[in-house]
Structure formats: structure tokens, C-alpha cells
Jmol script that loads the backbone (N, CA, C; Angstrom):
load data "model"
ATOM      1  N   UNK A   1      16.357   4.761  -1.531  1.00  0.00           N
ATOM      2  CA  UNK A   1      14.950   5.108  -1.480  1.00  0.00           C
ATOM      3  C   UNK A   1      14.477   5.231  -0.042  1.00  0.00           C
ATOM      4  N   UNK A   2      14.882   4.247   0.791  1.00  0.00           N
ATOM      5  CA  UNK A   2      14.640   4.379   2.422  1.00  0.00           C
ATOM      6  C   UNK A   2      15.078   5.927   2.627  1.00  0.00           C
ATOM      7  N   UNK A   3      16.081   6.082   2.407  1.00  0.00           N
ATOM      8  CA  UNK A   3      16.828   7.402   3.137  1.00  0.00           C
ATOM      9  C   UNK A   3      15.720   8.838   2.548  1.00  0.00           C
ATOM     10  N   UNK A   4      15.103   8.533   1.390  1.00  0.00           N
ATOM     11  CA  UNK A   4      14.208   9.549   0.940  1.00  0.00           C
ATOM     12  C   UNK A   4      13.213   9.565   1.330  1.00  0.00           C
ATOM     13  N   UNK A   5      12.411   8.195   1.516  1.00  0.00           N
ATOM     14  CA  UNK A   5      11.190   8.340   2.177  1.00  0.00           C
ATOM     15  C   UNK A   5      11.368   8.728   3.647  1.00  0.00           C
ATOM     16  N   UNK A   6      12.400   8.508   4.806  1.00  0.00           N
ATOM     17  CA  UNK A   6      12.632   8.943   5.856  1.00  0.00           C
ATOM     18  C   UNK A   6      11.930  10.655   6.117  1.00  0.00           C
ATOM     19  N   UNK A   7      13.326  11.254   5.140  1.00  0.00           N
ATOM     20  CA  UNK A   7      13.225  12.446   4.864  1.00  0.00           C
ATOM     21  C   UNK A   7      12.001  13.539   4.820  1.00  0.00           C
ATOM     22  N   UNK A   8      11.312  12.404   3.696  1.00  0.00           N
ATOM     23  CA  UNK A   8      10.138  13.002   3.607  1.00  0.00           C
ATOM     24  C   UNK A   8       9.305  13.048   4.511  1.00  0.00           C
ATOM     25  N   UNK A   9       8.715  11.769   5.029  1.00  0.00           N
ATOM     26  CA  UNK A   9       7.950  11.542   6.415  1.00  0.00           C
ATOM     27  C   UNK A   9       8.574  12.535   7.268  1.00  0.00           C
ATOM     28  N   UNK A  10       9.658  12.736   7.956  1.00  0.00           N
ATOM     29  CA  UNK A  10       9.784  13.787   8.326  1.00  0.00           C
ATOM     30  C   UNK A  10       9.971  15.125   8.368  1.00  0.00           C
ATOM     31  N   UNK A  11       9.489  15.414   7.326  1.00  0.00           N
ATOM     32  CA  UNK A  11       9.404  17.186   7.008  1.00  0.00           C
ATOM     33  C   UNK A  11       7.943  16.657   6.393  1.00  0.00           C
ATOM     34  N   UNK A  12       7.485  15.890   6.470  1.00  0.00           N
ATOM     35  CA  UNK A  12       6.122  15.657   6.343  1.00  0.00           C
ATOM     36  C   UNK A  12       5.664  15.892   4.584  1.00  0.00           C
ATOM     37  N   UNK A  13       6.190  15.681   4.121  1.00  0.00           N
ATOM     38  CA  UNK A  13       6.174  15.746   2.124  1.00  0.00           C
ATOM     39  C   UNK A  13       5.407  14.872   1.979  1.00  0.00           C
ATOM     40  N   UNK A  14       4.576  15.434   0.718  1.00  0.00           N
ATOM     41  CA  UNK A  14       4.044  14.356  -0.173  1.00  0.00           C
ATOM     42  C   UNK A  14       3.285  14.161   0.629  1.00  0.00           C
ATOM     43  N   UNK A  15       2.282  12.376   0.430  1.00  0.00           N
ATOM     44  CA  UNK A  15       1.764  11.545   1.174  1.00  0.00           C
ATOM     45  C   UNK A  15       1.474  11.459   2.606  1.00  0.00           C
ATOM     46  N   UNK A  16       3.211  12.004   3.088  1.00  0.00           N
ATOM     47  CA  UNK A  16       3.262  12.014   4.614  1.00  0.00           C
ATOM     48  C   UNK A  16       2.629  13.474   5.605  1.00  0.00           C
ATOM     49  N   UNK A  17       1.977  14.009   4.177  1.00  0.00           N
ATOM     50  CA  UNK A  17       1.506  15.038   5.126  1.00  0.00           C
ATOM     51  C   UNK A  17       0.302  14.765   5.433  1.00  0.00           C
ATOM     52  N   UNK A  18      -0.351  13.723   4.849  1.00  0.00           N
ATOM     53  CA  UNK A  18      -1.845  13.142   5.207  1.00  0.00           C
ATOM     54  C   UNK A  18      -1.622  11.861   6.144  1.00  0.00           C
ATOM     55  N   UNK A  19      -0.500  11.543   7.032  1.00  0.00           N
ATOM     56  CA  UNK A  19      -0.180  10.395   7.362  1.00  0.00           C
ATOM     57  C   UNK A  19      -0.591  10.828   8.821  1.00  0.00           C
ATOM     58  N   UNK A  20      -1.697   9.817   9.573  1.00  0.00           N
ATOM     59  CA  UNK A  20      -2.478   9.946  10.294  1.00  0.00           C
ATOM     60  C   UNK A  20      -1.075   8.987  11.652  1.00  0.00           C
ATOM     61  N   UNK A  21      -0.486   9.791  12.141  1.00  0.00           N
ATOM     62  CA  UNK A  21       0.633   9.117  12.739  1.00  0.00           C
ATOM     63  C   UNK A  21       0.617   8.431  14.410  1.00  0.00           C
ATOM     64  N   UNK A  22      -0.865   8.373  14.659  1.00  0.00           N
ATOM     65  CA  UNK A  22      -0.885   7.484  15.751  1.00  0.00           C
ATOM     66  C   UNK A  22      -1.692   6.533  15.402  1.00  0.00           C
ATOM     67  N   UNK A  23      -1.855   6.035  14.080  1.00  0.00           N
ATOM     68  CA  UNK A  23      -2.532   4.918  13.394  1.00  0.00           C
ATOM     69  C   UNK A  23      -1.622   4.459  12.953  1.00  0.00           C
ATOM     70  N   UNK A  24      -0.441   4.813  12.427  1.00  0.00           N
ATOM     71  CA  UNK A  24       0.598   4.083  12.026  1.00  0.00           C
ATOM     72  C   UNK A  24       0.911   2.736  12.367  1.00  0.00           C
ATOM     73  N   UNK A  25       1.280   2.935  13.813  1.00  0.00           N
ATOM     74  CA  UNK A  25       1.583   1.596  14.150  1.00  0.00           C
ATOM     75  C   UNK A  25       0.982   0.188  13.998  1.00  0.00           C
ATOM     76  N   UNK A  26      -0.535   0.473  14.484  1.00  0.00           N
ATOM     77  CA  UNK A  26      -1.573  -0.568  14.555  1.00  0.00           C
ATOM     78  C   UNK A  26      -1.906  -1.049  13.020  1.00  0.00           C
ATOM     79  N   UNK A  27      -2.053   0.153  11.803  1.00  0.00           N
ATOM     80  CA  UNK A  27      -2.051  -0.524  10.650  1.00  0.00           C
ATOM     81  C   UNK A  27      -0.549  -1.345   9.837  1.00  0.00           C
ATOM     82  N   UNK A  28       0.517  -1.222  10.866  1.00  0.00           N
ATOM     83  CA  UNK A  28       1.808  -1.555  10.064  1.00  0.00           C
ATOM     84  C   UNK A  28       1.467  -3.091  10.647  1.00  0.00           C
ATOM     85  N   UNK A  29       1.193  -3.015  11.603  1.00  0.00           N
ATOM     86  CA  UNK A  29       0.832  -4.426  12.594  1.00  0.00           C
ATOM     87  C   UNK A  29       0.193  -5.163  12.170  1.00  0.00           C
ATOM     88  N   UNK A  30      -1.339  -4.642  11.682  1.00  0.00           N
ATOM     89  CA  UNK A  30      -2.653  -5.708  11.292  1.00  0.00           C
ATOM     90  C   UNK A  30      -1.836  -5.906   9.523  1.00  0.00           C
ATOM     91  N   UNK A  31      -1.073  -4.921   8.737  1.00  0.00           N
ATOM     92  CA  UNK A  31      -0.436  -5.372   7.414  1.00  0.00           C
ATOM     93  C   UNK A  31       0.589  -6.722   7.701  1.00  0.00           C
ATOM     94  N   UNK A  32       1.231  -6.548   8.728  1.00  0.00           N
ATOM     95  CA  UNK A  32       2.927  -7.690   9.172  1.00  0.00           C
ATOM     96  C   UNK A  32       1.009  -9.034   9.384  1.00  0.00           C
ATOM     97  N   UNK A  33       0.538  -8.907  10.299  1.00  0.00           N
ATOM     98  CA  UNK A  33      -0.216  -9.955  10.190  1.00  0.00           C
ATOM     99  C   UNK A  33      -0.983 -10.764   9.506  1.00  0.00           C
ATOM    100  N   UNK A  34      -1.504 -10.008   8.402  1.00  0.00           N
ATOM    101  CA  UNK A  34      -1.851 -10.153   7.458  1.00  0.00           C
ATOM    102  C   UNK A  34      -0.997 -10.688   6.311  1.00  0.00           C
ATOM    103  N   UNK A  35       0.302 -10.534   6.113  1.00  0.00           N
ATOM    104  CA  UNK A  35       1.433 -11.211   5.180  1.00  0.00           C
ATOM    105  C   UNK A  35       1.781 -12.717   5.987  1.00  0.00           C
ATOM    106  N   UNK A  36       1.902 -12.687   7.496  1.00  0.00           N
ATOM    107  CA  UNK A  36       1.845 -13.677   7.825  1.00  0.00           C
ATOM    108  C   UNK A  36       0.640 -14.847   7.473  1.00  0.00           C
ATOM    109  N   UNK A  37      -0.351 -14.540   8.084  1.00  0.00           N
ATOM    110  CA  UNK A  37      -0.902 -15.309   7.872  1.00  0.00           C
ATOM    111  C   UNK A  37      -1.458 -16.126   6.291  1.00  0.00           C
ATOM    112  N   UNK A  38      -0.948 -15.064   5.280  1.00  0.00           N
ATOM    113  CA  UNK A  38      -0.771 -15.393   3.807  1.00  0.00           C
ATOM    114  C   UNK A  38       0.273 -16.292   3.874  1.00  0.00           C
ATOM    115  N   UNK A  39       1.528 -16.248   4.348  1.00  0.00           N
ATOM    116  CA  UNK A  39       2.461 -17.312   4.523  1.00  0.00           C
ATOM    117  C   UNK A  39       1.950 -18.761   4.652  1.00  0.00           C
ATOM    118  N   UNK A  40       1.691 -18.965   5.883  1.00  0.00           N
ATOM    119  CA  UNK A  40       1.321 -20.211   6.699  1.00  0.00           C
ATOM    120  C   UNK A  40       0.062 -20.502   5.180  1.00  0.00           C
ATOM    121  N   UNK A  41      -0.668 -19.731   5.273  1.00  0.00           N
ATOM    122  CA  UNK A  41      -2.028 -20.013   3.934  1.00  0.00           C
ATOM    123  C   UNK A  41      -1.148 -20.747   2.803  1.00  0.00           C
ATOM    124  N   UNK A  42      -0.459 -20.276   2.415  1.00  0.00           N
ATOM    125  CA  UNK A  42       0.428 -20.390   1.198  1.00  0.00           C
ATOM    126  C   UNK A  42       1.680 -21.806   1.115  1.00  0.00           C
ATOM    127  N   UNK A  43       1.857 -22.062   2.717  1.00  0.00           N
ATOM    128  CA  UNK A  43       2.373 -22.869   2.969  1.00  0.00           C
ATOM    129  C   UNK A  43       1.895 -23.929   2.976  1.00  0.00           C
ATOM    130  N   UNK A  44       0.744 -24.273   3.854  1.00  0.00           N
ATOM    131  CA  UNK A  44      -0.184 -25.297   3.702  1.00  0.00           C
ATOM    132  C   UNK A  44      -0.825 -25.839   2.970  1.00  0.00           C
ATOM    133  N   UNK A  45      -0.983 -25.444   1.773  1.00  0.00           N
ATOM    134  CA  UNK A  45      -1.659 -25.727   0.553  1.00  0.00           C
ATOM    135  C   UNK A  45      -2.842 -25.641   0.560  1.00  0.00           C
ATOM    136  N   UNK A  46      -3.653 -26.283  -0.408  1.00  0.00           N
ATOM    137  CA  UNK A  46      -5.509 -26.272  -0.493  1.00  0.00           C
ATOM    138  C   UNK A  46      -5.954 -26.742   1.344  1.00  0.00           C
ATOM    139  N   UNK A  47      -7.323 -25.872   0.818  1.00  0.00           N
ATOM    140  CA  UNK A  47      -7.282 -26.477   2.622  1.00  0.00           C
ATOM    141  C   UNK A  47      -8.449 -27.366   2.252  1.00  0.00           C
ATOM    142  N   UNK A  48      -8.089 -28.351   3.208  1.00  0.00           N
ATOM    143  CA  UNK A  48      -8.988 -29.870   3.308  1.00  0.00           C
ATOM    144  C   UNK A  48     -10.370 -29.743   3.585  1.00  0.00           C
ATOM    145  N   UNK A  49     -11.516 -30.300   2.933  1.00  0.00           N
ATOM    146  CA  UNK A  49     -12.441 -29.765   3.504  1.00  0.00           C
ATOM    147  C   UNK A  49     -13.328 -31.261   3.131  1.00  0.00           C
ATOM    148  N   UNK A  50     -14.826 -31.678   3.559  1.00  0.00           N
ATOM    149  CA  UNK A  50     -15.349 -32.443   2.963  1.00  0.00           C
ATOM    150  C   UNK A  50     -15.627 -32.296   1.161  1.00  0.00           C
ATOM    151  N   UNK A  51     -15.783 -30.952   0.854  1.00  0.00           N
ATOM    152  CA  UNK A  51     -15.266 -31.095  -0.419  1.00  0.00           C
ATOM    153  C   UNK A  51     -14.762 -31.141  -1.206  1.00  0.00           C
ATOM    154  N   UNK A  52     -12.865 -31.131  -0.684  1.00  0.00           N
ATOM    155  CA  UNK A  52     -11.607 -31.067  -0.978  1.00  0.00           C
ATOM    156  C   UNK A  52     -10.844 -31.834  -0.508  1.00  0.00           C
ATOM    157  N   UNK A  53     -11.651 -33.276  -0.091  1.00  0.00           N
ATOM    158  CA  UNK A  53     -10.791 -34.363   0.984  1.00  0.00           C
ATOM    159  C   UNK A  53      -9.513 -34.204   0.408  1.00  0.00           C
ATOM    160  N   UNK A  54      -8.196 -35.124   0.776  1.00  0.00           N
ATOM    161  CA  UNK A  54      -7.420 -35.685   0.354  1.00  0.00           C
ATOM    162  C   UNK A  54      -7.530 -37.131   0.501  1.00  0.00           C
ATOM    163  N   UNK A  55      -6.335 -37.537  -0.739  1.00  0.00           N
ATOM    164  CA  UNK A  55      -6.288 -39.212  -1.283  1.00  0.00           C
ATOM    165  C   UNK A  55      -5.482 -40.018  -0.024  1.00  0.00           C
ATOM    166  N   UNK A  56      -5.952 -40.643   0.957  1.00  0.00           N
ATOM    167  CA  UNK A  56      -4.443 -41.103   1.997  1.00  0.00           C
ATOM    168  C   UNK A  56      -3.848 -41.996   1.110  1.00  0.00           C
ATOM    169  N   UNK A  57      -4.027 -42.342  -0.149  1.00  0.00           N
ATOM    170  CA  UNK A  57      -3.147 -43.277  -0.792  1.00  0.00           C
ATOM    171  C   UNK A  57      -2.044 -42.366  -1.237  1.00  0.00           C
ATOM    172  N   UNK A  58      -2.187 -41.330  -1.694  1.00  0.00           N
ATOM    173  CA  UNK A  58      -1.405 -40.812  -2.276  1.00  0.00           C
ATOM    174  C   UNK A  58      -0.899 -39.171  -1.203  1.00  0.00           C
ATOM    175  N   UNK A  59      -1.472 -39.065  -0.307  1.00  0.00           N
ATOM    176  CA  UNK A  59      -0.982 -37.628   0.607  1.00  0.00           C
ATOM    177  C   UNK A  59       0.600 -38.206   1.303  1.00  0.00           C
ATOM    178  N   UNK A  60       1.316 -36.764   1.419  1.00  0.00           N
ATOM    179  CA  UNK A  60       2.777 -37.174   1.941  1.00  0.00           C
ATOM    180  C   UNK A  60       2.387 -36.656   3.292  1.00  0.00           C
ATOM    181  N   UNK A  61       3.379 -36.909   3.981  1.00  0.00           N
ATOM    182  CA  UNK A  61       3.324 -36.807   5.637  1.00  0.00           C
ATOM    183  C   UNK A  61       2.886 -35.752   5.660  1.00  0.00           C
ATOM    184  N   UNK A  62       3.085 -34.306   5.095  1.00  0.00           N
ATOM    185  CA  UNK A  62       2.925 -32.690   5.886  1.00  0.00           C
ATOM    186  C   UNK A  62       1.499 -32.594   5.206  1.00  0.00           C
ATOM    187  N   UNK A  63       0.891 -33.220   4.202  1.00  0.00           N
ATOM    188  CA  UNK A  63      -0.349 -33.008   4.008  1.00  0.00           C
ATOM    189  C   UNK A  63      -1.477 -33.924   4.822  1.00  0.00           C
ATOM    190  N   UNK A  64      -0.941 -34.819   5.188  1.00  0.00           N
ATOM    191  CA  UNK A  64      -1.513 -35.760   6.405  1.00  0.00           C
ATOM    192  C   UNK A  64      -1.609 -35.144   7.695  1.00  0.00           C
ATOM    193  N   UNK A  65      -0.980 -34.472   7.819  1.00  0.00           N
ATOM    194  CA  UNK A  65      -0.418 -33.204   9.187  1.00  0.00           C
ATOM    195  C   UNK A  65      -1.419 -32.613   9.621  1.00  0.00           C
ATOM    196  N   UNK A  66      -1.909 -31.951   7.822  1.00  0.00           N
ATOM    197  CA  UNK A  66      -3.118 -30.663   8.060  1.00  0.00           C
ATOM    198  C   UNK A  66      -4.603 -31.509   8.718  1.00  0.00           C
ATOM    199  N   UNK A  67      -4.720 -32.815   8.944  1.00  0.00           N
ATOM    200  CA  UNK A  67      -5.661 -33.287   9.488  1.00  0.00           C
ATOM    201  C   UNK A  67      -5.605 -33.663  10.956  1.00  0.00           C
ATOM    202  N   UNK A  68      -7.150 -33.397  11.203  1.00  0.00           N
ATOM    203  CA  UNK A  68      -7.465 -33.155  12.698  1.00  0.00           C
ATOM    204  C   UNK A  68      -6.931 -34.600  13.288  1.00  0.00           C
ATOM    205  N   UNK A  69      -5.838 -34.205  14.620  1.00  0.00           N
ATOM    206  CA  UNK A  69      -5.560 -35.368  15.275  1.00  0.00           C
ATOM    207  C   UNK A  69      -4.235 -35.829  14.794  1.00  0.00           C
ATOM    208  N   UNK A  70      -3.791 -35.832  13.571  1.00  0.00           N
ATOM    209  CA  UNK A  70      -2.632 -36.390  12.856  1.00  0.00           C
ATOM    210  C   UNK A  70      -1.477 -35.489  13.103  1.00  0.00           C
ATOM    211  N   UNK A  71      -0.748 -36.169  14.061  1.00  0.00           N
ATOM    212  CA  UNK A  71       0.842 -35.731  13.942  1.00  0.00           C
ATOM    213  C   UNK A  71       1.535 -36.278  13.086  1.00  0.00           C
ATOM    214  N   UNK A  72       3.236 -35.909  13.194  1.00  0.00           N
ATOM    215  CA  UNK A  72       3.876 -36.757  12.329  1.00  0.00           C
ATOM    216  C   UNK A  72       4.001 -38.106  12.922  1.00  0.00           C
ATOM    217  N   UNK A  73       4.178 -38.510  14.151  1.00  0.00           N
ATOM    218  CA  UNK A  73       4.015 -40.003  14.493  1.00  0.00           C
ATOM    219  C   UNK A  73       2.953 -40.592  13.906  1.00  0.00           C
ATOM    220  N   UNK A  74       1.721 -40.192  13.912  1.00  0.00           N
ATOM    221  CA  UNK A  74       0.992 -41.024  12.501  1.00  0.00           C
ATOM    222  C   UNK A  74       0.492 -40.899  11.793  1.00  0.00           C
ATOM    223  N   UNK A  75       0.767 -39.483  10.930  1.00  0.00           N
ATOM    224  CA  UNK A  75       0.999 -39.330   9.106  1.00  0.00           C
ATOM    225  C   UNK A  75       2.010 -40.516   9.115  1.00  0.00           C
ATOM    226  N   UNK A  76       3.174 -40.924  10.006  1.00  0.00           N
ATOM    227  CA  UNK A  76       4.130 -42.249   9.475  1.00  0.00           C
ATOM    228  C   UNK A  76       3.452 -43.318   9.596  1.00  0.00           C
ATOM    229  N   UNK A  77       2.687 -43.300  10.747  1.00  0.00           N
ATOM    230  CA  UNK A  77       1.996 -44.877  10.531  1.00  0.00           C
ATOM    231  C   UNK A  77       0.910 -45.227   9.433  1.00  0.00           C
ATOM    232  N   UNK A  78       0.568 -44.109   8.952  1.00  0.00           N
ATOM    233  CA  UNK A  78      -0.761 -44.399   8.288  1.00  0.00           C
ATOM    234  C   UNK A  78       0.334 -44.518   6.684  1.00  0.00           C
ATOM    235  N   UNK A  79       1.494 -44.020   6.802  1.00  0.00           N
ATOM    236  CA  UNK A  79       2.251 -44.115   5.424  1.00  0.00           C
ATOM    237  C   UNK A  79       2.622 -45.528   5.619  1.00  0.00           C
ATOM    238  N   UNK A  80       3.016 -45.775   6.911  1.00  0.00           N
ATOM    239  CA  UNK A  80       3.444 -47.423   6.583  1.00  0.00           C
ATOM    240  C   UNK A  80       2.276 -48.361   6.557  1.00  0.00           C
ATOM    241  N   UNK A  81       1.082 -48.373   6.960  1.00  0.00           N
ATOM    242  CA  UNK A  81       0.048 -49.003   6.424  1.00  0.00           C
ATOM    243  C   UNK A  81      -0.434 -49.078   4.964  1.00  0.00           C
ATOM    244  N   UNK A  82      -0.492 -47.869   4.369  1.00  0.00           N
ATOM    245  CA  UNK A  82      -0.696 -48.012   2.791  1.00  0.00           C
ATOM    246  C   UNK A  82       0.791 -48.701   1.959  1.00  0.00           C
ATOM    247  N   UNK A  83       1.750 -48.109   2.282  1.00  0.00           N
ATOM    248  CA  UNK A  83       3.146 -48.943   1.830  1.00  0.00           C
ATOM    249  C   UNK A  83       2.606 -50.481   1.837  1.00  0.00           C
ATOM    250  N   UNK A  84       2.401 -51.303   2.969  1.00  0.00           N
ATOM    251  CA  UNK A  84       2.112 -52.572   3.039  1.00  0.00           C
ATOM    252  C   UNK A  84       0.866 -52.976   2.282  1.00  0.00           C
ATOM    253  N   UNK A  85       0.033 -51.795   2.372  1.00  0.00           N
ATOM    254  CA  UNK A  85      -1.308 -52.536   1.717  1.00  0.00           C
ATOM    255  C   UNK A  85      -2.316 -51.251   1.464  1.00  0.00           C
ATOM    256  N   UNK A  86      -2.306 -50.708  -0.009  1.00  0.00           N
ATOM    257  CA  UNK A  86      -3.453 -49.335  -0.403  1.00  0.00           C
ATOM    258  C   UNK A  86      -4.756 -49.474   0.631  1.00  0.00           C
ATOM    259  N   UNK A  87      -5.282 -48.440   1.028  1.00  0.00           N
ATOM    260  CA  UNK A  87      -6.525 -48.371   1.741  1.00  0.00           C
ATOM    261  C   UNK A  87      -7.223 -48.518   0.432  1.00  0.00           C
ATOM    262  N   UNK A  88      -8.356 -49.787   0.923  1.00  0.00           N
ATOM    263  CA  UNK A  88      -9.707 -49.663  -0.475  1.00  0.00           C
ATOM    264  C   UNK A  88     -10.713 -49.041   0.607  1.00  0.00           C
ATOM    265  N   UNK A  89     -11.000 -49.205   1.730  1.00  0.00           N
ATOM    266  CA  UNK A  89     -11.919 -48.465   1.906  1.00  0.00           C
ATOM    267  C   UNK A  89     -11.174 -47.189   3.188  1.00  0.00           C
ATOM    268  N   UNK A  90     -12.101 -46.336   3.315  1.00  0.00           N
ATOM    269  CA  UNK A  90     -12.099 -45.251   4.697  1.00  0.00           C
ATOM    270  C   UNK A  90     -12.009 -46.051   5.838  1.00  0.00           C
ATOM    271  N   UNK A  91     -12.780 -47.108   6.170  1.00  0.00           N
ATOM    272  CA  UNK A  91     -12.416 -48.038   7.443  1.00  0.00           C
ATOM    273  C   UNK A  91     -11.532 -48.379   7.558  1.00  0.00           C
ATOM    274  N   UNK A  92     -10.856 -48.779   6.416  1.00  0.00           N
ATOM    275  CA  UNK A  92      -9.422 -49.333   6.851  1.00  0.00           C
ATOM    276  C   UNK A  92      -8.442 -48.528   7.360  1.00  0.00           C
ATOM    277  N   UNK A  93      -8.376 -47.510   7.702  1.00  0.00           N
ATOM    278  CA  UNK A  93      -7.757 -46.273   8.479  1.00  0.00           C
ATOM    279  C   UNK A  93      -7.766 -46.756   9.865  1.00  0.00           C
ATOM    280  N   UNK A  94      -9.006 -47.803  10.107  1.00  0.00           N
ATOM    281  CA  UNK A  94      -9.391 -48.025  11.672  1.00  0.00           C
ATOM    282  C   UNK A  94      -8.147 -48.873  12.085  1.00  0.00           C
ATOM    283  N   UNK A  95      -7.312 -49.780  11.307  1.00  0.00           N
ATOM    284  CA  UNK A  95      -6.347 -50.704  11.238  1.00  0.00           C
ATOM    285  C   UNK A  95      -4.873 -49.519  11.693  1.00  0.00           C
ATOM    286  N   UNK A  96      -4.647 -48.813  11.455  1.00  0.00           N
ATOM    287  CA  UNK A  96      -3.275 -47.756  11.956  1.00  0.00           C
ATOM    288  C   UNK A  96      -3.711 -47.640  13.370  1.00  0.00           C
ATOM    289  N   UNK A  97      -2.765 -47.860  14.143  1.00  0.00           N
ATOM    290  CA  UNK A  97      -2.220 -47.565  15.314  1.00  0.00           C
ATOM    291  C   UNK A  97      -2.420 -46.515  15.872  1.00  0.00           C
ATOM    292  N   UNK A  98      -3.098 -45.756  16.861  1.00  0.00           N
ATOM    293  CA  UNK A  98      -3.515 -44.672  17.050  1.00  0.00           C
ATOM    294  C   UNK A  98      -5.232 -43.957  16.588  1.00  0.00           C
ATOM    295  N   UNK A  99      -5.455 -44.091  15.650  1.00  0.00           N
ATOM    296  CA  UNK A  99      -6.782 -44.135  15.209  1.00  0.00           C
ATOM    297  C   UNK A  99      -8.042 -44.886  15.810  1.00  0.00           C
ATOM    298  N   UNK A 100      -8.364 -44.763  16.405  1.00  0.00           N
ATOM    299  CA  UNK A 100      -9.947 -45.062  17.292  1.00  0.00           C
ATOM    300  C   UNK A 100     -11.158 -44.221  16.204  1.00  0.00           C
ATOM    301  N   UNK A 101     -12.129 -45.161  17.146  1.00  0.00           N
ATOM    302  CA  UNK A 101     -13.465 -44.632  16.037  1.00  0.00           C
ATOM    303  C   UNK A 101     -13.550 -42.932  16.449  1.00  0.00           C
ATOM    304  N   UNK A 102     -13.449 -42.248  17.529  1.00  0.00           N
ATOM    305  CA  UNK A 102     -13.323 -40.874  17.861  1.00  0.00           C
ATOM    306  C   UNK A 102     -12.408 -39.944  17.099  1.00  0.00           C
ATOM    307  N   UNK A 103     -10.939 -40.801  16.524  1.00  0.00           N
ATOM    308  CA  UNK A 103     -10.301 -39.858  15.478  1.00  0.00           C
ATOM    309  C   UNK A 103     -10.501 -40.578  14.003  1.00  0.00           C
ATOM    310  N   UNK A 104     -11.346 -41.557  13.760  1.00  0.00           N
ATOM    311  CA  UNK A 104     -11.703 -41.900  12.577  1.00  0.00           C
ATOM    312  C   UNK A 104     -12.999 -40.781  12.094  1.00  0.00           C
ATOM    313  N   UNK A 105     -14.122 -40.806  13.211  1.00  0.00           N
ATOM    314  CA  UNK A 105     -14.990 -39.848  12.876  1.00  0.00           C
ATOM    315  C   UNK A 105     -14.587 -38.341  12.721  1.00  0.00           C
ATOM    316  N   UNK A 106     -13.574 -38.312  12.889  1.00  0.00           N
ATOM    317  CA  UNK A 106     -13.042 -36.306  12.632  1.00  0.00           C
ATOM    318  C   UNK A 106     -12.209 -36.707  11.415  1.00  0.00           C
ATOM    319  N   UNK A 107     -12.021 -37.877  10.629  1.00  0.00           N
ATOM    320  CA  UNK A 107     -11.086 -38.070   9.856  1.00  0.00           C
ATOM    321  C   UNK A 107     -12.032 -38.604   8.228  1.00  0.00           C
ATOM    322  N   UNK A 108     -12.921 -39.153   8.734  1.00  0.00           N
ATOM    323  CA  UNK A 108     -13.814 -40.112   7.691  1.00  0.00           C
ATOM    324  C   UNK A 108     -14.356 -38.832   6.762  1.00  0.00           C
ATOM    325  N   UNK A 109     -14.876 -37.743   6.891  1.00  0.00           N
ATOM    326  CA  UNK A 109     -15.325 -36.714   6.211  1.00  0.00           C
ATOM    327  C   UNK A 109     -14.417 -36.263   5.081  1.00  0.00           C
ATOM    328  N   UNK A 110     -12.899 -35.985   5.515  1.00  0.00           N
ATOM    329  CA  UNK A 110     -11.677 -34.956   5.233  1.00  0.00           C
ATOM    330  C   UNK A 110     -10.997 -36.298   4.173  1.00  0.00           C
ATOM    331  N   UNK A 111     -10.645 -37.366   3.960  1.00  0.00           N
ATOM    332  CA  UNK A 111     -10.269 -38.436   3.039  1.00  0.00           C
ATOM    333  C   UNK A 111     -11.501 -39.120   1.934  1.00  0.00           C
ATOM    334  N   UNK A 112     -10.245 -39.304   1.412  1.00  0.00           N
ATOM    335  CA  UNK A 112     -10.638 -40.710  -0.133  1.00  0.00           C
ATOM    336  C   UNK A 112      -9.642 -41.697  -0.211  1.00  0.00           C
ATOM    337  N   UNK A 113     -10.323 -42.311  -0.472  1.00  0.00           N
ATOM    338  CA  UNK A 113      -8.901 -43.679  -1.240  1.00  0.00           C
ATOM    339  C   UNK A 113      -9.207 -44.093  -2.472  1.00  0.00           C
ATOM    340  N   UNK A 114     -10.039 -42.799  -3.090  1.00  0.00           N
ATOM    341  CA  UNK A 114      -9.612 -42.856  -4.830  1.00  0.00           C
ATOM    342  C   UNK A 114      -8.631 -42.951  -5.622  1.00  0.00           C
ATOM    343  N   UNK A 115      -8.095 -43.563  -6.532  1.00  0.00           N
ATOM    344  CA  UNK A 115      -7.075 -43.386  -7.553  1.00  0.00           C
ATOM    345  C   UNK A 115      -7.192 -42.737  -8.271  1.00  0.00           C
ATOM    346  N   UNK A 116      -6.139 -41.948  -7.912  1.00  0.00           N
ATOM    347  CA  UNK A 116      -6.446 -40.518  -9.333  1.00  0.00           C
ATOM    348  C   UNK A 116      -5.618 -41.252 -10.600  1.00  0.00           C
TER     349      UNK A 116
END
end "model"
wireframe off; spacefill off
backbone 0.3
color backbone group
């Protein structure tokens, strides 16, 4: 099928005779960017929002990730804090290593420590 559509585009057939060919490029470009960025979308899952927090009792490291400030050094710490002991409240986040009231307040909005 490649070898036909070639063909055609070049003797200009079909479709390709309406093919506006110094736009080509820039729309093949903004399409490749556009699949990308569906990727990464698609990869990341729901996106976090105050009305879509996530549970830190129950989030795994790469969904801990998608929050502001959180690397994997402490999506692990905040996993080994609930391991030892469930967060009952949002403050208790203040107890992990790394977390100050400056990345608690970019963090306190985006969590729950509901039990689903």
C-alpha cells in the first residue's frame, strides 16, 4: 500500500492532487505531536485535580509521581510511612521526610486518606 500511495502522490492522483505540499510538513508535525502527547496523556492516567485527588493510602509510587514536588525518592518515603502506619489525616503527610509545610500546601488540595 506504501508503494501505491508513493506513486500516487507523485503523479499527483486522487487526493494528492489537492495536497497543499508546503503544508505538508508542519501538519505531519503538529499530527506526530499530537499522538504524542495522547501517549504521555494515556500514560499517566486520570489527572489529579482537587476534584480527582488521589488516596495516599492506596496510590503506587508512579501515581504519587504525578504530584507536585514528589519524586521517586519520596513517593518511597511516603510508601514507607503508610506501610508502618495508614495516614488518618492529610497532616500526617507532614511526618515523611522531605515534606515541609511549602510542599504540604501544593500537596493538601491533590490527596485523601479515604478508604475506598
Amino acid at each position: 500500500m506504501q508503494d501505491l500511495e508513493l506513486s500516487a502522490a507523485a503523479e499527483r492522483r486522487g487526493v494528492w492532487a489537492y495536497t497543499d505540499w508546503a503544508a505538508l510538513p508542519d501538519e505531519r508535525m503538529a499530527e506526530r505531536v499530537e499522538l504524542e502527547e495522547l501517549r504521555v496523556a494515556m500514560r499517566s492516567g486520570p489527572q489529579i485535580t482537587a476534584e480527582n485527588p488521589i488516596n495516599i493510602n492506596a496510590a503506587d509510587a508512579s501515581t504519587l509521581q504525578q504530584l507536585p514536588g514528589v519524586g521517586p525518592a519520596l513517593a518511597g518515603r511516603i510508601i514507607e510511612q503508610r506501610e508502618r502506619q495508614p495516614f488518618l489525616t492529610k497532616e500526617a503527610l507532614k511526618k515523611v521526610p522531605g515534606i515541609g509545610n511549602k510542599t504540604f500546601e501544593a500537596l493538601e488540595p491533590l490527596v485523601d486518606v479515604a478508604d475506598d
